[in-house]
KOLRO-818524 format. One record per residue (C-alpha): residue in one letter; x, z, y. Coordinates in steps of 0.001 Angstrom, whole numbers, plus 500000, padded with zeros to 6 digits. Layout:
KOLRO-818524
AXZY...
***
This chain:
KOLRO-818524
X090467817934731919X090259819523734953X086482819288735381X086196821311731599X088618823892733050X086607824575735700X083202824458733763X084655826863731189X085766829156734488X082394828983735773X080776829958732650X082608832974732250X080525834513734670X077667833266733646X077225833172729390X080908832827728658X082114830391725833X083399832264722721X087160832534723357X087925832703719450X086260829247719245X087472828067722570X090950829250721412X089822827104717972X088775824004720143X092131823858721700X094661824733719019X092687824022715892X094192824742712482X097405826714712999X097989828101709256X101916827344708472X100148827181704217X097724824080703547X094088825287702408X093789825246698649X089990823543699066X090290820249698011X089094817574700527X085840816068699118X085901812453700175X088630810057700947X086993809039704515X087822812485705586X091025812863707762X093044815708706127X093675817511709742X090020817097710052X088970818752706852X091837821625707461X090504822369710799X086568822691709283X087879824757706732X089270827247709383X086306826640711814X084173828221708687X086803830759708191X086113831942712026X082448832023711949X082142833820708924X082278836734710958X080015836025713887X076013835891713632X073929833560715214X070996833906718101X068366834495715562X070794837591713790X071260835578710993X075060834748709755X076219831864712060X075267828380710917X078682826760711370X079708829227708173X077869826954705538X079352823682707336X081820823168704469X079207823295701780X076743821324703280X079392818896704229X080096818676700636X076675818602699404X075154815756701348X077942812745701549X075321810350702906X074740812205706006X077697813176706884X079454809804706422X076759808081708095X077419810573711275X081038809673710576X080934805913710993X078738805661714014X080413804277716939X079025807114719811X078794809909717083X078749812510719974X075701810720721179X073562811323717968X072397814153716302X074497816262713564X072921815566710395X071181818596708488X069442820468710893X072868821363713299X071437819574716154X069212822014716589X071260825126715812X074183824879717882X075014824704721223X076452822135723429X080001823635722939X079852824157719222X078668820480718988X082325819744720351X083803821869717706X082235819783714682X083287816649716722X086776817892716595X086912818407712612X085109814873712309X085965812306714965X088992813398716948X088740810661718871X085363810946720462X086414814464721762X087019813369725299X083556811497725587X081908814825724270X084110816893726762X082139814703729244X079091815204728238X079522818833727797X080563818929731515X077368816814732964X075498819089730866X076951822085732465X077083820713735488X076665817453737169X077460813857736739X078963814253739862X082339815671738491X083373813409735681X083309810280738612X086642809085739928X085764808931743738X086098805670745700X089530805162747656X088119804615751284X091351803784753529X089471804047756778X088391807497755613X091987808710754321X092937807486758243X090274809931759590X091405812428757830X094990812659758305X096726813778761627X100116812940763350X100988816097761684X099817815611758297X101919813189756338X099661810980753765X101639811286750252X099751808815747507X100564809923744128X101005806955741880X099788805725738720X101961802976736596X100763799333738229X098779800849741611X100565799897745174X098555800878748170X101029799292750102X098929795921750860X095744798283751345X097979800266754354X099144796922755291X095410795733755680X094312798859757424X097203798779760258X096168795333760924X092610796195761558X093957799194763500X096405797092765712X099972798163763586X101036795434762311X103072795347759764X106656794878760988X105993795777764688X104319798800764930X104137799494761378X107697799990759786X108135800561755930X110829801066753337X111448801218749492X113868803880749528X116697803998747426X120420804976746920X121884805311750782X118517805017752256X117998808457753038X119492808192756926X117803804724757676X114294806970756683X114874809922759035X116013807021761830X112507805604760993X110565809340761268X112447809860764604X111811806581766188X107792806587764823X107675810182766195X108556809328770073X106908805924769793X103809806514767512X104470803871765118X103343804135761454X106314805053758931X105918803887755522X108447805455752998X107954804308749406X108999805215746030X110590808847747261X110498810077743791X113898807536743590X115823810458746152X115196813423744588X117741815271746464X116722813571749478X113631815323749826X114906818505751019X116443816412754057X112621814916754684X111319818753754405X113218819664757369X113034816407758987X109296817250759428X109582820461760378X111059819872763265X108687817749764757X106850820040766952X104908817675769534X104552813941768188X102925811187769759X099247810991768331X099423807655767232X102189808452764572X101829808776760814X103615809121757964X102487807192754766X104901808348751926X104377806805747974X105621808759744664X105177808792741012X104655812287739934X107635814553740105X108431818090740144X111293817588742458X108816816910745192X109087819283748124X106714822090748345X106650822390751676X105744818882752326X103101818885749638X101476821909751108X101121820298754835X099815816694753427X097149814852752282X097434814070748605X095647810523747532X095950809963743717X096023806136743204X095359804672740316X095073800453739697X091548798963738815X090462799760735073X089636796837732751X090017793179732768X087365792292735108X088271794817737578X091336794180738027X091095790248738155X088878790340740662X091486792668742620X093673789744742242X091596787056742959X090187788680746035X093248788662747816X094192784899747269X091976782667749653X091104778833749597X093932777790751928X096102779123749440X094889777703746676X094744774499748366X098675775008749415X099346773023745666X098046769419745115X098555769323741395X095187768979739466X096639771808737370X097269774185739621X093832776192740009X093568776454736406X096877777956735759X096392780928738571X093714782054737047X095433781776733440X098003783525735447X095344785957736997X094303786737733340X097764787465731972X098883789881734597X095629791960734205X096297791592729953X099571792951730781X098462795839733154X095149796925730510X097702797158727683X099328799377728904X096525801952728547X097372801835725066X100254803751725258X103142802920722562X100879800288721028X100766798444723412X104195799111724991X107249801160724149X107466801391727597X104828801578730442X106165799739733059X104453798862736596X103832795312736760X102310794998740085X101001792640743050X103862791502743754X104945790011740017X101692788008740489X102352786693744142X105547785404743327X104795784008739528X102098782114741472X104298780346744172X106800779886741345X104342777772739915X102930775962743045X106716775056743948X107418773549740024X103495771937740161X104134770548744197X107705768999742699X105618767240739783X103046766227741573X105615764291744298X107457763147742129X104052761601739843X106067763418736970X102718763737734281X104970766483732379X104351770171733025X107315772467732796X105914774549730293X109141776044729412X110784776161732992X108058778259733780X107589780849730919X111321781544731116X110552782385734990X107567784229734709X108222785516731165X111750786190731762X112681786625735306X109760788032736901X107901790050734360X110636790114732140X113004791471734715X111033794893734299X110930794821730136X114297797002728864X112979796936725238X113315794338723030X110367794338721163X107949794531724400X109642791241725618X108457789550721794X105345790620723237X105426788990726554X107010786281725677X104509785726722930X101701785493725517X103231783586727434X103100781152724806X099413781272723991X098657781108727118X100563778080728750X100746774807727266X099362771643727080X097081772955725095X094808774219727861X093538770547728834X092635769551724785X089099768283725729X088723768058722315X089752771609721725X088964773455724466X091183776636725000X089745780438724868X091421783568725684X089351785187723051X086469783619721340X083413785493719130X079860784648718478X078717787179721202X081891786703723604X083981783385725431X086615784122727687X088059780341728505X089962779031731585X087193777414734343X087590773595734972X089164772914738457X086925773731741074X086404775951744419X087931779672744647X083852780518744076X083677779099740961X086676781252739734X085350784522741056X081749783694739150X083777783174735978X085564786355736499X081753788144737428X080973786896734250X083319788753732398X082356792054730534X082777795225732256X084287796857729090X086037794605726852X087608795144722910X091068795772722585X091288792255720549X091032790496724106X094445791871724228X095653790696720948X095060794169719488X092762795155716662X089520797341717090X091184800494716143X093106800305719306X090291802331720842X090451805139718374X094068805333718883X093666805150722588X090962807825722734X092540810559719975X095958810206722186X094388811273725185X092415814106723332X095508815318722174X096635815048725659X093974817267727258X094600819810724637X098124819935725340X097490820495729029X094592822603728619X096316824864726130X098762825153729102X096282826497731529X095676829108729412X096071832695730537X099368834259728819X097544837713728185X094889838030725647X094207837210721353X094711835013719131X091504833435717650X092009835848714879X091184838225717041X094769840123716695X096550840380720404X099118837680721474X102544840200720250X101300840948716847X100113837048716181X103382836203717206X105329838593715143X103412837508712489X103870833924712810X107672834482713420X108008836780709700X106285833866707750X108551831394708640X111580833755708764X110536834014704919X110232830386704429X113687829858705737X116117829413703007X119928830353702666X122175827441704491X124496825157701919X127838825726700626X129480823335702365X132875824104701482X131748823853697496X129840820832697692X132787819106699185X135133820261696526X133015819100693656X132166815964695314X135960815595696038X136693811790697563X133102810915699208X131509807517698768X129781806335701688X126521807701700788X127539811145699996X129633811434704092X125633810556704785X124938813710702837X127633816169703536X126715815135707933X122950815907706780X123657819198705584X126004820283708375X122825819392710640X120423821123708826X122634824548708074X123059824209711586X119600824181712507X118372826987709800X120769829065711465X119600828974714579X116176829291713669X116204832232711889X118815834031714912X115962832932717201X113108834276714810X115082837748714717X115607838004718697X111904837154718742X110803839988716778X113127842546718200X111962840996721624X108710842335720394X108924845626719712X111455846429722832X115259846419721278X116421843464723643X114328841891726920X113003838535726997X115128835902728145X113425832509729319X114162831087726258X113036833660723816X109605833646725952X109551829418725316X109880830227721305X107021833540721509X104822830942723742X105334827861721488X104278830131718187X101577831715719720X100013828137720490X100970826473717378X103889823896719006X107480823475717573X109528825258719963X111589822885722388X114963824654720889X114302823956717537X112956820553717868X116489819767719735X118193820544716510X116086818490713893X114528814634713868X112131813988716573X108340815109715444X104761815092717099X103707817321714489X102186820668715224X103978823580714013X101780824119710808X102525820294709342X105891820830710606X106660823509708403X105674821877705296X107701818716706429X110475821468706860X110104822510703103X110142819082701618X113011818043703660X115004820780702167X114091820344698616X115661816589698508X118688817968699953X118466820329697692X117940817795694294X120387814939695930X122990818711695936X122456819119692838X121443815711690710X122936813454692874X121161810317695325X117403809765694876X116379807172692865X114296807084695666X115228808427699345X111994810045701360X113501808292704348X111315810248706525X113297813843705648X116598812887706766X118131814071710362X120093810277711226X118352807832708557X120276804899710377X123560806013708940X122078806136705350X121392802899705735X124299801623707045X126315803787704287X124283801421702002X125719798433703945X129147799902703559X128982800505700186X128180797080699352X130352795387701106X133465797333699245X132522796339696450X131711792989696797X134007792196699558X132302790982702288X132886791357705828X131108794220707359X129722792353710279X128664789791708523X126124791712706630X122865793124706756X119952794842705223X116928793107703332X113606794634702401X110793794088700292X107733795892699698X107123797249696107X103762797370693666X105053801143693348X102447803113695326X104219806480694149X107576807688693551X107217808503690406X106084805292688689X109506804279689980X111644807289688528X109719805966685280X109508802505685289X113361800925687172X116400801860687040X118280803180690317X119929799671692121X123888799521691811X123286798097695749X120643799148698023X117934802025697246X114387802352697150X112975804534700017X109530806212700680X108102807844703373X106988804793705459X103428804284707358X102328800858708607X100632801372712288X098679798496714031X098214796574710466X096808797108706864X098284796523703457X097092794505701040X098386796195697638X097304793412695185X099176790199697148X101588792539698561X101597791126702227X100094792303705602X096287792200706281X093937793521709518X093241797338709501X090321798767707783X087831800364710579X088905803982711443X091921803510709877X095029803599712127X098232804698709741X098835803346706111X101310804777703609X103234801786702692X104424801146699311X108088802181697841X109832799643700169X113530798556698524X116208798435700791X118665795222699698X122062794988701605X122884791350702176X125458788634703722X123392787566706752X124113784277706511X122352784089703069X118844785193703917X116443782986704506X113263784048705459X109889782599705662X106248784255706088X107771787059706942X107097789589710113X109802790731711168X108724794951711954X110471797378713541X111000800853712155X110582803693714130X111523807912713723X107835808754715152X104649807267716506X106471807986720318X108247804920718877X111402804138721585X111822805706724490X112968804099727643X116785804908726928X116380802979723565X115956806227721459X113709806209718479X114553802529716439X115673802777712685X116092799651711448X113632796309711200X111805795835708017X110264792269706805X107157792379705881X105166789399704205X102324787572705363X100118784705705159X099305784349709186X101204783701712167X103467786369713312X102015786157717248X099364787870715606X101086790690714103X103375791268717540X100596791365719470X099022794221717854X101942796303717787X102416796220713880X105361798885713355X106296801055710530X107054804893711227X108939807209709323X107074811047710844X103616810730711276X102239813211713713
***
């Protein structure tokens, strides 16, 4: 990201980019109306064919090199006209690497290649940002450099405090450890460290002091865990005026903005970030553990299992660059989970061994390492399935089946197995032998992981980039910033409509079942929300034109319009969304028409789960509702699903009757699986395809102790594709969900349904 800012700086004063397409490249589509062309061909995303559309729409007006009308203006036609080519250029795993089909390879430039790429293959756009840089510049500034800890040492002073910036699973605390003991600090003597936390703050500036007068090496860690601290550290520093030259200050944080200025300003920054891949970062592991350490355990299977441990901890570190697929929460495993799951299971192996005890502890020791150790860091539920669920593929008797012999992961071109006992050496060749890049299915997940993981951090460089933006200027319609804005803010003033009756509705409803309190809540929140959107709409455009000033908040909502992004205030009054403002809008518009039929005709045959503000109290209205009538105890009951044959509303309003218990709902998109429509159960994703509609799904409330379930996958259900947050936020409900295999394989690529698809 920061390498493309810079090119695109540099360029501007040399041949500048286009800003209308630049502004395009960043922001794409932002029409709040969806363009009447019909897409051509299923294979097409929809934002993808929406953004070409408007891509044509923009160079319509511009001419080419050669004089001639610009060539991207015909893209939609030939698109349309030559299916072969284009889906050919479609499916190819490096698309950015091949030519554009039709003669475009040759007619744009390097940057307009990018913009094509966008419409296409979101996902390759951060390879083909890249590429654009080397291209522009030099290979030299898409390279991570090196982390040289003798060099950082040369470069810092007794005055210039070392602050490493960390990344979820680095600690550069062993590599500082290792350097003072090549430099004569040892650790403990003349090197003194500690993890702050609550009441440490005193302790720390005793430390500074005493490392000050006696040159010792301070190491503070984790200072991003006393905030308010900080200020006390500023000052601490400044008044050291004449320290001893053998003093320094090593001081670890994860990113804050509550990090002193001051302090930043006088330091050196190190960004640290832990290995990337599988093979990288087993061989971090393995490099620190030596023979005498391996030979501290006598049982035969005690070599084996490290490096089956080895091979989990790096699974559970690489997952984590999948972001909510792989976990709802990215949390730092580290070093030290490894170094102590390890002499957990020297101490259980030693114990058998002694004892001449043939039995392993299988289950002794993936409650302790699955549970205690790891574990102790997992908050969310559904993340510990997933540990736990590696933990038992991965430790068992089954590891020793000469018979069977075990794999990690197994194809005709690729074996990842467990090395017999042997040396240290012949570990560290197994682990050379290990692709540099490996497939997402190593991990449990399916291909499409990639995709996922490459159009998330795209969208992520757009974000920032769009950021970095200069506030003065146009919009790519080549209008300035105040009347784009004013614009924006009229159309969706006039797509507003009038708030509810309440007080009417509640009179003709009268005495409310459970299902219409659902309603009348839903309709407090949204009149609620309209209202403040169209108050904040008017300030906006009387902001404008001069009437009132600009308050910080008004200039969040202009800012937010002018990019395309749901303003922060609105988004705090309706369901959580990653949608852009455009899709928002007509998300907005179809939430308000069921309220408006379910005001007026009474509850959905079928509920568009998706368009309600709390969809967990539908359900449990449902619940309720039941359980009056039939008498059963409320916490005794619960909520059943089943998928339907009905792949559209309608063939249900047609074809069933509404249930006297339960509902049908719609709305509903399978991520991390596919679904098999004619046996009605789960199946692996189709290539390129990451997010299925599901089928009507019927909701049956239930006494709990009368289901019984079997090939079924138990799948959570979450508001957005953020799924839950670290405070719990974001579950629905669990749905079950057929299927023929084992669900291991299902939890371990991070099948989930979710109700707003960005």
């Amino acid at each position: 990201m920061f390498s493309f800012q810079m090119c695109t700086k540099i360029l501007e004063g040399d041949v500048p980019l286009d800003p209308v397409f630049l502004d395009f490249f960043l922001k794409g589509n932002l029409s709040l109306e969806k363009e009447q062309r019909v897409r051509p061909y299923e294979w097409l995303p929809d934002k993808g064919w929406q953004d070409l559309i408007r891509l044509v729409e923009l160079a319509r007006g511009k001419v080419g090199p050669d004089g001639r009308p610009h060539a991207l203006a015909r893209l939609a036609d030939d698109v349309e006209s030559d299916e072969p080519a284009w889906r050919a250029f479609y499916e190819l795993e490096s698309p950015e690497e091949a030519g554009l089909p039709m003669g475009y390879a040759e007619a744009l430039s390097e940057f307009e290649k990018l913009l094509v790429l966008r419409c296409l293959r979101m996902d390759r756009v951060t390879v083909g940002i890249t590429r654009f840089v080397i291209s522009v510049m030099s290979e030299k500034y898409v390279q991570p450099p090196v982390l040289d800890y003798g060099m950082i040492y040369r470069q810092s002073r007794e005055t210039t405090p070392v602050v490493f910036v960390l990344s979820p699973g680095a600690d550069p605390a062993f590599d500082v450890f290792k350097l003072g003991e090549e430099m004569g600090f040892k650790p403990g003597a003349k090197l003194k460290y500690m993890a702050l936390g609550q009441g440490m703050g005193p302790k720390a500036v005793e430390f500074i002091e005493t490392g000050v007068q006696r040159g010792l090496w301070i190491m503070l860690q984790n200072c991003h865990l006393l905030p308010r601290w900080l200020k006390t550290l500023e000052k601490t520093l400044e008044r050291i005026h004449k320290p001893h030259p053998d003093f320094r200050l090593w001081l670890t944080t994860e990113p804050t903005d509550q990090f002193p200025l001051g302090v930043l300003q006088h330091s050196l920054k190190v960004v640290t970030e832990p290995p990337n891949g599988l093979k990288l970062n087993m061989r971090q592991s393995y490099s620190k553990i030596s023979e005498d350490a391996l030979d501290e355990c006598p049982h035969a299977a005690f070599r084996p299992l490290v490096y089956v441990l080895g091979f989990f901890h790096a699974v559970v570190q690489e997952r984590r660059k999948y972001g909510k697929l792989g976990w709802n929460v990215p949390y730092d495993f580290n070093e030290t989970d490894f170094r102590i799951s390890m002499a957990l299971i020297s101490t259980y192996l030693g114990k058998a061994h002694d004892n001449r005890d043939e039995y392993i502890p299988w289950g002794t020791l993936r409650y302790l390492i699955g549970e205690a150790m790891y574990g102790g860091r997992v908050s969310d539920s559904f993340d510990r399935r997933i540990l736990t669920t590696y933990l038992d593929e991965y430790l068992g008797d089954f590891l020793f089946d000469a018979f069977q012999p075990f794999h990690f992961y197994a194809t005709k071109d690729v074996e990842i197995g467990v090395p017999p006992t042997g040396p240290r050496d012949s570990y560290m060749k197994a682990i050379e032998g290990l692709p540099l890049v490996q497939s997402p299915e190593v991990f449990g997940l399916h291909a499409n992981a990639d995709i996922s993981y490459y159009t998330n951090a795209t969208k992520a460089i757009w974000a920032h980039l769009v950021d970095l933006q200069p506030r003065a200027g146009g919009a790519s319609t080549g209008v300035s910033r105040e009347d784009f804005i004013a614009g924006v803010a009229r159309d969706i003033q006039a797509k507003i409509p009038k708030p509810f009756d309440l007080p009417v509705i509640k009179k003709e409803i009268g005495i409310p079942s459970p299902t219409q309190v659902v309603l009348l809540q839903e309709l407090e929140h949204w009149n609620r929300s309209i209202t403040a959107m169209a108050s904040s709409l008017k300030d906006v455009q009387r902001a404008l034109i001069g009437e009132i000033g600009f308050s910080s908040a008004l200039e969040e909502i202009a800012t937010s319009l002018f990019n395309g992004k749901l303003p922060a205030m609105w988004a705090r009054l309706n369901p959580a969304t990653e949608k852009s403002l455009g899709s928002w809008m007509l998300w907005f518009q179809r939430r308000y028409v069921q309220y408006e039929q379910w005001v007026l005709h009474g509850e959905p045959k079928v509920m568009w789960l998706s368009g309600l503000h709390i969809p967990e109290t539908y359900l449990a209205a449902l619940v309720q509702a039941a359980c009056r009538d039939k008498g059963w105890p409320l916490d005794k009951s619960t909520l059943y699903t089943r998928v339907t044959r009905f792949t559209d509303e309608t063939q249900v309003e047609k074809q069933v009757e509404k249930p006297r218990y339960g509902c049908y709902v719609s709305g509903l998109h399978l991520e991390g699986a596919g679904w098999d429509t004619s046996r009605a159960m789960l199946k692996k994703q189709d290539p390129k395809v990451l997010v299925t509609e599901l089928p009507v799904l019927q909701i049956i409330p239930i006494e709990a102790n009368k289901l019984k379930l079997a090939n079924t996958f138990k799948a959570p259900v979450y508001v957005t594709q953020g799924r839950r947050s670290a405070m719990g936020v974001g579950l629905v409900f669990e749905a079950d969900l057929a299927t023929d295999q084992h669900p291991s394989l299902w939890t371990l690529q991070g099948v989930a349904l979710i109700l707003n698809v960005g």
